[in-house]
PDB file of N, CA, C and O in Angstrom:
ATOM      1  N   UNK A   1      84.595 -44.899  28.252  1.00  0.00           N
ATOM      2  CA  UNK A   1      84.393 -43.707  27.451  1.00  0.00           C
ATOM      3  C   UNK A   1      85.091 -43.885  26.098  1.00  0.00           C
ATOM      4  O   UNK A   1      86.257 -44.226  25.895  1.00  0.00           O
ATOM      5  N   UNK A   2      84.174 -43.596  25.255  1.00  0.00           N
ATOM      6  CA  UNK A   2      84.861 -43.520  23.889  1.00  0.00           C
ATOM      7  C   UNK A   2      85.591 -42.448  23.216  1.00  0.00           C
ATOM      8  O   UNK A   2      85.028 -41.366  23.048  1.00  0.00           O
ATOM      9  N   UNK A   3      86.891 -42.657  22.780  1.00  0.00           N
ATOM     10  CA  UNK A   3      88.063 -42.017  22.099  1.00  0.00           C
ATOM     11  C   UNK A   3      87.388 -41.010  20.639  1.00  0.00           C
ATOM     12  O   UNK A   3      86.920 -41.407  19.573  1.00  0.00           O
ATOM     13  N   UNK A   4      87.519 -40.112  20.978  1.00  0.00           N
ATOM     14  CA  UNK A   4      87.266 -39.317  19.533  1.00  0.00           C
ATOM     15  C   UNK A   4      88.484 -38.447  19.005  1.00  0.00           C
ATOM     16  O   UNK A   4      89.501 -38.082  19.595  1.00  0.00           O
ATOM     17  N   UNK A   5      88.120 -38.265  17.902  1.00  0.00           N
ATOM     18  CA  UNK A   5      89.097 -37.292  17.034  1.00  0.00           C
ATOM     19  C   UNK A   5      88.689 -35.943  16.690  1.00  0.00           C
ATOM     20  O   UNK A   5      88.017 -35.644  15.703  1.00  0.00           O
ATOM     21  N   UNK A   6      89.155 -35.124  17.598  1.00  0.00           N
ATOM     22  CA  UNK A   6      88.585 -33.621  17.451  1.00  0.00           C
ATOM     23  C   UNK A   6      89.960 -32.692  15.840  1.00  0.00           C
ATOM     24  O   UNK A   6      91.175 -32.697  15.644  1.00  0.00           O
ATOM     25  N   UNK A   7      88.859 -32.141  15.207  1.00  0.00           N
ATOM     26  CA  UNK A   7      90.296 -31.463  14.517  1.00  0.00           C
ATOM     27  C   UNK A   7      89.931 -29.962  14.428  1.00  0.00           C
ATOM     28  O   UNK A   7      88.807 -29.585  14.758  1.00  0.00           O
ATOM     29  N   UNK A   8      90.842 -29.135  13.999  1.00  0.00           N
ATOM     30  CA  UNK A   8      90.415 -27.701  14.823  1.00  0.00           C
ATOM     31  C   UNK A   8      91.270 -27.048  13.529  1.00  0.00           C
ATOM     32  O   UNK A   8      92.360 -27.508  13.190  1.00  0.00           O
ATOM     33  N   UNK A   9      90.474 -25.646  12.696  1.00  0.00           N
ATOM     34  CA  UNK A   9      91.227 -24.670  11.653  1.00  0.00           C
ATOM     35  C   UNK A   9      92.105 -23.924  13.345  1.00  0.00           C
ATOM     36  O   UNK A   9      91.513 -23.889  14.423  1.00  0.00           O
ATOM     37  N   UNK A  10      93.064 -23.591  13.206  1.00  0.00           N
ATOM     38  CA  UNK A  10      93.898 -22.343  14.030  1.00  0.00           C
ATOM     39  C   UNK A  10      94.409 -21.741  13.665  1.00  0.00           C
ATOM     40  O   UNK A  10      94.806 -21.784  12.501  1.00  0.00           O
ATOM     41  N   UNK A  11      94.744 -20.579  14.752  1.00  0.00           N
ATOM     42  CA  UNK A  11      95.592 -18.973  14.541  1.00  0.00           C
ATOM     43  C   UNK A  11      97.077 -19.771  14.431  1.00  0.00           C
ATOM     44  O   UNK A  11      97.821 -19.129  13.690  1.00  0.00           O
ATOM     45  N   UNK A  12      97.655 -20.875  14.910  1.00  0.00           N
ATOM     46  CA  UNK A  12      98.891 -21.034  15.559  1.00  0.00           C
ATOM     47  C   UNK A  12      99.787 -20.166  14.283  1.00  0.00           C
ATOM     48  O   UNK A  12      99.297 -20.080  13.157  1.00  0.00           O
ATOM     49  N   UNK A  13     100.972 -19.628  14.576  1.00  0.00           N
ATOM     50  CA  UNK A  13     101.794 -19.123  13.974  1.00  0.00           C
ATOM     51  C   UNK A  13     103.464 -19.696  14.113  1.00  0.00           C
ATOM     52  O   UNK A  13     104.404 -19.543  13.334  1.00  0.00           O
ATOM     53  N   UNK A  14     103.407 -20.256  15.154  1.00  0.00           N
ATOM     54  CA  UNK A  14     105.281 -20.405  15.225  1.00  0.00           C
ATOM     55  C   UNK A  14     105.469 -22.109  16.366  1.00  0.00           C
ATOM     56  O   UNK A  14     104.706 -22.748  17.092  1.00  0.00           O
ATOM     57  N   UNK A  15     106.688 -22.212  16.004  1.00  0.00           N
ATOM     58  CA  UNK A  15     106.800 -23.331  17.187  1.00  0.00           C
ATOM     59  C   UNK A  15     106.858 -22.843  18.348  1.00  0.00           C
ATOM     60  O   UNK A  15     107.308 -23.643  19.168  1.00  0.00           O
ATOM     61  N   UNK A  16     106.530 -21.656  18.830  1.00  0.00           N
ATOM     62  CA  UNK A  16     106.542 -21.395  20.350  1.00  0.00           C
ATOM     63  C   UNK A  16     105.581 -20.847  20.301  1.00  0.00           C
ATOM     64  O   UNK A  16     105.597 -19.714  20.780  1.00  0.00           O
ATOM     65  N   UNK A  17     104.106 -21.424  19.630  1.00  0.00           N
ATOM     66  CA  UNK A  17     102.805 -21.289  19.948  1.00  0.00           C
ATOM     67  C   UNK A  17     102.742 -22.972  20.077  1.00  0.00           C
ATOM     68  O   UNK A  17     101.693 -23.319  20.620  1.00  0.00           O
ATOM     69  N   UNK A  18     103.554 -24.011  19.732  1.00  0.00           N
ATOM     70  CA  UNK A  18     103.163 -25.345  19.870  1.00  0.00           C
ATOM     71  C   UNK A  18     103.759 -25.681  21.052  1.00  0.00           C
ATOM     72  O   UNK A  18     103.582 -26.720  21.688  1.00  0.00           O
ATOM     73  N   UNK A  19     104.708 -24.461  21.410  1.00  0.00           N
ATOM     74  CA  UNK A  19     105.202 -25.361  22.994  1.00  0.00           C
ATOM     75  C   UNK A  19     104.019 -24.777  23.980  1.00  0.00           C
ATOM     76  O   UNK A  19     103.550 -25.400  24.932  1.00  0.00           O
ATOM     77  N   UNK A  20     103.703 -23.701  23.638  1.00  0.00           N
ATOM     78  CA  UNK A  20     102.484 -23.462  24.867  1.00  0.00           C
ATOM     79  C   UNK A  20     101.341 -24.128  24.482  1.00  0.00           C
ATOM     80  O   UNK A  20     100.446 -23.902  25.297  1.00  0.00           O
ATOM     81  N   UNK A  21     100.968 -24.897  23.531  1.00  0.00           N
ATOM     82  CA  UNK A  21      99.747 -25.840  23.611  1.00  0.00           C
ATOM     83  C   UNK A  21     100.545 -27.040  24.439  1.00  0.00           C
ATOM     84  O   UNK A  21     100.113 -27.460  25.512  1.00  0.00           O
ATOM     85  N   UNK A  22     101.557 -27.462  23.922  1.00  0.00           N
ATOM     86  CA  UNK A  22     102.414 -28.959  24.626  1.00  0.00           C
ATOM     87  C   UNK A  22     102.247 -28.714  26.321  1.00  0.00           C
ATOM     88  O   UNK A  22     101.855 -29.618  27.058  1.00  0.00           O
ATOM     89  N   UNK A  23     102.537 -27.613  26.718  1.00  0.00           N
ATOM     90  CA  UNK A  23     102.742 -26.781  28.212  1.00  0.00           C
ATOM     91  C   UNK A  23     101.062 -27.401  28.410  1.00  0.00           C
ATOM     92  O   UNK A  23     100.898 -28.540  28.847  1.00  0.00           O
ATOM     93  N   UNK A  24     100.242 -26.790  28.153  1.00  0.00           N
ATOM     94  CA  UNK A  24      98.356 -26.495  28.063  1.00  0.00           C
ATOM     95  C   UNK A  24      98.686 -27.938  27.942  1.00  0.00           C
ATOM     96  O   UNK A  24      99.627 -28.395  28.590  1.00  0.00           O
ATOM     97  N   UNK A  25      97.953 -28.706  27.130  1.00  0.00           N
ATOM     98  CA  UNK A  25      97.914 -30.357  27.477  1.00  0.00           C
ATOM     99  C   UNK A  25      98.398 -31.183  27.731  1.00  0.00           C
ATOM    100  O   UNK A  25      97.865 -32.288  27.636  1.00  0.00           O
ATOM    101  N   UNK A  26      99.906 -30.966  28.268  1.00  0.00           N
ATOM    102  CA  UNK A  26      99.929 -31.958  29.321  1.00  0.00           C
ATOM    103  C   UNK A  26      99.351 -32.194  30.687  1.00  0.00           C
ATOM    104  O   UNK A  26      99.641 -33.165  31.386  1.00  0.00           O
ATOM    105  N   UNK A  27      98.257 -30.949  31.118  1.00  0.00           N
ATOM    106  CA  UNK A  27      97.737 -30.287  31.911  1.00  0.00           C
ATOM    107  C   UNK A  27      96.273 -31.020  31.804  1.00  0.00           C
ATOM    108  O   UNK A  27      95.437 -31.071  32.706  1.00  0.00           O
ATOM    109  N   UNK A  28      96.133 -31.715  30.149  1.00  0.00           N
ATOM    110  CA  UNK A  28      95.063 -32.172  30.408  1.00  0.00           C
ATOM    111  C   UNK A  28      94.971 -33.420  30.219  1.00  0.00           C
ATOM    112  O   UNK A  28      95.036 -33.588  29.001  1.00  0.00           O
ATOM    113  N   UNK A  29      94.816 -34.744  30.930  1.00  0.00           N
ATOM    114  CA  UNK A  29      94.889 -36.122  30.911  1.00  0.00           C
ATOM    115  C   UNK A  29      94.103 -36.595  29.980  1.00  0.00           C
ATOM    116  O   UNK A  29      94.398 -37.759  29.713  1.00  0.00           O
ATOM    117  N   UNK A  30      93.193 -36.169  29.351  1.00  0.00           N
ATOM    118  CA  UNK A  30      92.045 -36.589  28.717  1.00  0.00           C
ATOM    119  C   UNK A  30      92.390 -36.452  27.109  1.00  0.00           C
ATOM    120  O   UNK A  30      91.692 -36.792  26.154  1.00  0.00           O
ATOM    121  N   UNK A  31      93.696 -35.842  27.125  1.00  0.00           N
ATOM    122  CA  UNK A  31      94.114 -35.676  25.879  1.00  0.00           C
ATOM    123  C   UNK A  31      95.150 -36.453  25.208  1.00  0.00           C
ATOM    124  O   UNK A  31      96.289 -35.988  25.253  1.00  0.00           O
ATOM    125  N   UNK A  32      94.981 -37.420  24.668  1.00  0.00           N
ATOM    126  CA  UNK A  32      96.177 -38.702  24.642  1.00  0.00           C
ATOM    127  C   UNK A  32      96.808 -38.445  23.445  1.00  0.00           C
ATOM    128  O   UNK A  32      97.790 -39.182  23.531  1.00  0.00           O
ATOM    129  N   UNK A  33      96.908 -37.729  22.098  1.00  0.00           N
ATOM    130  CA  UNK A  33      97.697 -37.373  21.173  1.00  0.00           C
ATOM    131  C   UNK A  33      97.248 -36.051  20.489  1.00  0.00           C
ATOM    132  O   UNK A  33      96.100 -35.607  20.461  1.00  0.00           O
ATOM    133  N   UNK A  34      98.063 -35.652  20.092  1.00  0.00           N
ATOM    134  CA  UNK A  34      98.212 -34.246  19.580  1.00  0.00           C
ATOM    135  C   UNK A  34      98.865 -34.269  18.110  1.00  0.00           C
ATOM    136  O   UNK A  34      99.502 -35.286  17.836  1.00  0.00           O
ATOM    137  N   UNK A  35      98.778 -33.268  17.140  1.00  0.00           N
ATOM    138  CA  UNK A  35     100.117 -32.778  16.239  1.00  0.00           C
ATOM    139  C   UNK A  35      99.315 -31.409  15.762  1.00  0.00           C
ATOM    140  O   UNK A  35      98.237 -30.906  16.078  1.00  0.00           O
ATOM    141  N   UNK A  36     100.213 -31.111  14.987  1.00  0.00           N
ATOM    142  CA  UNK A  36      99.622 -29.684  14.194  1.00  0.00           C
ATOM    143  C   UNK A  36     100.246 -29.308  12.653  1.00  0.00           C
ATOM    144  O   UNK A  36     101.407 -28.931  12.492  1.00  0.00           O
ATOM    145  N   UNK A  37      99.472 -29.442  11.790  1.00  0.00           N
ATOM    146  CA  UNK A  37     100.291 -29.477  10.326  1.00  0.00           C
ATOM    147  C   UNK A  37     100.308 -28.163  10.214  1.00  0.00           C
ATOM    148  O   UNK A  37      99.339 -27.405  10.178  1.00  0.00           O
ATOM    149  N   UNK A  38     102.021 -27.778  10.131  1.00  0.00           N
ATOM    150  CA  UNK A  38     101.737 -26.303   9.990  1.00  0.00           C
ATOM    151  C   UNK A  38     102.352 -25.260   8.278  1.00  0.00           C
ATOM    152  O   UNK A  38     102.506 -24.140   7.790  1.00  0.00           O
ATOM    153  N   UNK A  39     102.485 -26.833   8.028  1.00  0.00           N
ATOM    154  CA  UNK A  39     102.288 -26.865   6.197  1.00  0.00           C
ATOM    155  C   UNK A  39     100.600 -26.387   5.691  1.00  0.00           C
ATOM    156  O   UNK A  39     100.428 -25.705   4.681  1.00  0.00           O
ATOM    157  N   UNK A  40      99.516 -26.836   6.507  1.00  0.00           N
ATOM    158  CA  UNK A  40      98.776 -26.366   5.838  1.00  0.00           C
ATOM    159  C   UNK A  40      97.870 -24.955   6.022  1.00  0.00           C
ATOM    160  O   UNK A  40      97.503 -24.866   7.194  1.00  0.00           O
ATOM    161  N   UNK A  41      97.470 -23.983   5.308  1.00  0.00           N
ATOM    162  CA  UNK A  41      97.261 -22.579   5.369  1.00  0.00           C
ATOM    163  C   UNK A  41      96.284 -22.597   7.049  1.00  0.00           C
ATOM    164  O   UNK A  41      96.443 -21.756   7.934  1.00  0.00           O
ATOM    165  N   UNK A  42      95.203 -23.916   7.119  1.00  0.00           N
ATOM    166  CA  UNK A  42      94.311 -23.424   7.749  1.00  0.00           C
ATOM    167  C   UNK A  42      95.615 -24.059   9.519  1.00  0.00           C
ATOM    168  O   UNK A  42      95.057 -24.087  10.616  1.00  0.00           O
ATOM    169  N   UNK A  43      96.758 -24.356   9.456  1.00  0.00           N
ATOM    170  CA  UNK A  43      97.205 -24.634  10.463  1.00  0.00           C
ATOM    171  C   UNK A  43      96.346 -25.554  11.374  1.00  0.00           C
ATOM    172  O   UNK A  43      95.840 -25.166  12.427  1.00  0.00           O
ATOM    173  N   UNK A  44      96.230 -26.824  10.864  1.00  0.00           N
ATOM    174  CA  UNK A  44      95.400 -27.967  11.374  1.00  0.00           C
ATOM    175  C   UNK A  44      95.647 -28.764  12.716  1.00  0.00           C
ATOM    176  O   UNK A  44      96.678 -29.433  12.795  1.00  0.00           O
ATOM    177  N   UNK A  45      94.942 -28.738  13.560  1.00  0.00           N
ATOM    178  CA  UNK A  45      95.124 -29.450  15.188  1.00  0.00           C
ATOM    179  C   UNK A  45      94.174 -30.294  15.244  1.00  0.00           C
ATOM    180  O   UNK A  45      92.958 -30.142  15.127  1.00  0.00           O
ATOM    181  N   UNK A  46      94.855 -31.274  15.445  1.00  0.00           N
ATOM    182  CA  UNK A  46      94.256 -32.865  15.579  1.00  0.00           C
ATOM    183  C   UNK A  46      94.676 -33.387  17.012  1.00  0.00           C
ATOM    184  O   UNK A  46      95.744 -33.389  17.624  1.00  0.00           O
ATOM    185  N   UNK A  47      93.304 -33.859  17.315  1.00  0.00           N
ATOM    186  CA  UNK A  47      93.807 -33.794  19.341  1.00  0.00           C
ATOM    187  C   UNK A  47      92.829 -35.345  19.067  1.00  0.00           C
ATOM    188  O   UNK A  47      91.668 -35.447  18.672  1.00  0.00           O
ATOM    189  N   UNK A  48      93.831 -36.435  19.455  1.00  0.00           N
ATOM    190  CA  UNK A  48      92.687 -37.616  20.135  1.00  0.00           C
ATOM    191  C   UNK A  48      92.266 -37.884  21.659  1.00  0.00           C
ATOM    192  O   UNK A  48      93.035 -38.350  22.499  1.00  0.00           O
ATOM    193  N   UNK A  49      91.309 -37.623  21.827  1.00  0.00           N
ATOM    194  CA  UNK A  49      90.932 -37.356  23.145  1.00  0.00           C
ATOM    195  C   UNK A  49      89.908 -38.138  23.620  1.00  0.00           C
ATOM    196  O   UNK A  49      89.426 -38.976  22.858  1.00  0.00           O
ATOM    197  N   UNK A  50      89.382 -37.994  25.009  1.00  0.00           N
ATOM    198  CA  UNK A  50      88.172 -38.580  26.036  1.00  0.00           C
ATOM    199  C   UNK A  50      87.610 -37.801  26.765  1.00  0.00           C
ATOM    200  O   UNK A  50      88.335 -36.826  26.962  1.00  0.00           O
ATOM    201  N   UNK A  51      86.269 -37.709  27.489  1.00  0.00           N
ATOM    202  CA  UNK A  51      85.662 -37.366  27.679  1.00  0.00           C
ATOM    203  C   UNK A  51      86.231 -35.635  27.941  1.00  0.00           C
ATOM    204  O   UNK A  51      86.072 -35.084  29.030  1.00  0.00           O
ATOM    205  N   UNK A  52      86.773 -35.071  26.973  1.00  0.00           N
ATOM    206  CA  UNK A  52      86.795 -33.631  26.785  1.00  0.00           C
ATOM    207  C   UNK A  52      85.997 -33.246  25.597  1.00  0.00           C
ATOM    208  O   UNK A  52      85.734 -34.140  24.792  1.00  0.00           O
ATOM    209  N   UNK A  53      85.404 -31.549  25.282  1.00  0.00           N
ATOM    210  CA  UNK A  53      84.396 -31.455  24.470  1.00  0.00           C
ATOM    211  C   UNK A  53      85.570 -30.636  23.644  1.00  0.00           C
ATOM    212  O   UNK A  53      86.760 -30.436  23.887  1.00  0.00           O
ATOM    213  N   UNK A  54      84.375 -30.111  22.156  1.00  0.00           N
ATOM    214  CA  UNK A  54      85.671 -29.180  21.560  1.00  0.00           C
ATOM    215  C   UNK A  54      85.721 -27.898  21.995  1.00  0.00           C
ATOM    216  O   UNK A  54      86.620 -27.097  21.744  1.00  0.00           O
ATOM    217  N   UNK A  55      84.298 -27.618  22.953  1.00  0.00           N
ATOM    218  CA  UNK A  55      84.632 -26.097  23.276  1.00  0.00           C
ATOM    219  C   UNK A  55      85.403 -26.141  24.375  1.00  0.00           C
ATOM    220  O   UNK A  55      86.017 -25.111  24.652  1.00  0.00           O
ATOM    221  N   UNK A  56      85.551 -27.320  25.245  1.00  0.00           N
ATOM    222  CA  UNK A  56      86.902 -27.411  26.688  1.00  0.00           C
ATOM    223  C   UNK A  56      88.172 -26.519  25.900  1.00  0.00           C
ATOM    224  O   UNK A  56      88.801 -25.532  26.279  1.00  0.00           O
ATOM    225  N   UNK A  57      88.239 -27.249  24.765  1.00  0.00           N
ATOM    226  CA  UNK A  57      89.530 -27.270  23.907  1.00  0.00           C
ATOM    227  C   UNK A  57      89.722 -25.805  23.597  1.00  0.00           C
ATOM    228  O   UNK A  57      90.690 -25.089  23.851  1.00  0.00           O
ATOM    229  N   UNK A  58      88.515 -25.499  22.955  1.00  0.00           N
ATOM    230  CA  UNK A  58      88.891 -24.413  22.227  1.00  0.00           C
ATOM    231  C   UNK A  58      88.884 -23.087  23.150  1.00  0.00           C
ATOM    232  O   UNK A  58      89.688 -22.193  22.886  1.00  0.00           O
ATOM    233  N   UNK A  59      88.217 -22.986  23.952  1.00  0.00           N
ATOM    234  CA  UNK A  59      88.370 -21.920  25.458  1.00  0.00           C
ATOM    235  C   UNK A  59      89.790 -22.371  26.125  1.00  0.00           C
ATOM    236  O   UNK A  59      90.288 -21.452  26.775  1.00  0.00           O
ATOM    237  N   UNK A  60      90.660 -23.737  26.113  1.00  0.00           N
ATOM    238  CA  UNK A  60      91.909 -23.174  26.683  1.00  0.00           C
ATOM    239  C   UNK A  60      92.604 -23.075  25.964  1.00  0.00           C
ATOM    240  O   UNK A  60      93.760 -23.006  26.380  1.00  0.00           O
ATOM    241  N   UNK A  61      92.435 -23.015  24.754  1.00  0.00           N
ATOM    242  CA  UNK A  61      93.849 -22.505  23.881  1.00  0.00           C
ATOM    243  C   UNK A  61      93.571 -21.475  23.777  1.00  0.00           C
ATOM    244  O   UNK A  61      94.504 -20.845  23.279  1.00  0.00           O
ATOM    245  N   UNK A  62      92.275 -20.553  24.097  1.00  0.00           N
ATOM    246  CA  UNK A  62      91.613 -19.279  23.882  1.00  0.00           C
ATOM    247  C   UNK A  62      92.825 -18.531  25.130  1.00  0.00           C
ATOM    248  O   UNK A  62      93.486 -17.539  24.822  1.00  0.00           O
ATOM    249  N   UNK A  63      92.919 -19.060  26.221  1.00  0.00           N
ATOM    250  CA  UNK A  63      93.663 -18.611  27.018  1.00  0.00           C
ATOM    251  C   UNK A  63      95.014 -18.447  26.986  1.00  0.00           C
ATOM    252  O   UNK A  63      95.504 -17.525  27.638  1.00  0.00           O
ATOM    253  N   UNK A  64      95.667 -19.136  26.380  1.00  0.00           N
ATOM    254  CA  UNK A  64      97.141 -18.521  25.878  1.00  0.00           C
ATOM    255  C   UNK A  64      96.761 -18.058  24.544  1.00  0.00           C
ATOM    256  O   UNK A  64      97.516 -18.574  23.720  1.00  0.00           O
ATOM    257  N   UNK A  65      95.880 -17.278  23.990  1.00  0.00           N
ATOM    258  CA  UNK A  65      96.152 -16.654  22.823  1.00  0.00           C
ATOM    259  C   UNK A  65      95.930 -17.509  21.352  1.00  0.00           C
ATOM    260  O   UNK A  65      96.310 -16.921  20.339  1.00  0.00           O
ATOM    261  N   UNK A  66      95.357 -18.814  21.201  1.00  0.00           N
ATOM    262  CA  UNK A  66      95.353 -19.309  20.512  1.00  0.00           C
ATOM    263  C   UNK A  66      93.778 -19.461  19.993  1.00  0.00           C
ATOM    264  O   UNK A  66      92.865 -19.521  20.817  1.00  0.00           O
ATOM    265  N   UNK A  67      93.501 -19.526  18.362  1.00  0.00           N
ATOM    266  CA  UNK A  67      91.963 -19.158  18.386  1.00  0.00           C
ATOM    267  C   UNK A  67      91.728 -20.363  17.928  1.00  0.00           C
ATOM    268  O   UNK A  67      92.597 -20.668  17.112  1.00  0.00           O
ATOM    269  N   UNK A  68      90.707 -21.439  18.131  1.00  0.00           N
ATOM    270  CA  UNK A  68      90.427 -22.212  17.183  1.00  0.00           C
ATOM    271  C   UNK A  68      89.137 -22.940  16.890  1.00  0.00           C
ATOM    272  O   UNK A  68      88.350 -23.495  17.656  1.00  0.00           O
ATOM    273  N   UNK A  69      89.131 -22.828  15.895  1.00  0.00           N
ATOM    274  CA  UNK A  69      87.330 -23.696  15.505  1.00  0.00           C
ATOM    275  C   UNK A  69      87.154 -25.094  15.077  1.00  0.00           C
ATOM    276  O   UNK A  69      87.898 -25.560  14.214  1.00  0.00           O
ATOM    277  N   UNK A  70      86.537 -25.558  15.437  1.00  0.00           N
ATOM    278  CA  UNK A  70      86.526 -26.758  15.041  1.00  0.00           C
ATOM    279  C   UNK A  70      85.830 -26.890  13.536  1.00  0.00           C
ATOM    280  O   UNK A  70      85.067 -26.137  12.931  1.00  0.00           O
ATOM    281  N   UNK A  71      86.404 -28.135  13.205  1.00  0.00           N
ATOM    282  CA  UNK A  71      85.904 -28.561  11.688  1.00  0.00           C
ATOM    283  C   UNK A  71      85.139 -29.653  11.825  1.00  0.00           C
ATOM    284  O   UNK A  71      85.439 -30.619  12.526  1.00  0.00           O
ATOM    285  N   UNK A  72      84.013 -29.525  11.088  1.00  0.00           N
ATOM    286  CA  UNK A  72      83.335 -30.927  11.041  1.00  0.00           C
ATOM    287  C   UNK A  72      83.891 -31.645   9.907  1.00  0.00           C
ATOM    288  O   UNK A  72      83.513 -32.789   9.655  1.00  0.00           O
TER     289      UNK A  72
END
């Protein structure tokens, strides 16, 4: 399976919205790196991942409260 680079605009607001994503994917194996620039306005999430989609992604961060869309 081939490795892609999903990147996502988000709601995130604080570092204890990044520990409950850290909590959320370590939960998911398919997700092999993470960060989140939270220098920039649109609060940018960059997930390198495998056979996960971006709506997997974006429905479980939907679940702790986190909104996010993907960017093409």
């Amino acid at each position: 399976m081939e490795e892609q680079i999903l990147i996502f605009r988000t709601s995130i607001k604080s570092s204890l919205d990044i520990k409950h994503i850290a909590a959320l994917f370590t939960l998911c194996p398919q997700i092999n790196k993470w960060n989140v620039d939270l220098e920039d306005w649109e609060k940018i999430l960059r997930i390198e991942c495998q056979g996960i989609t971006s709506t997997e992604i974006s429905k479980a961060l939907r679940a702790i409260n986190i909104f996010a869309r993907e960017l093409e």
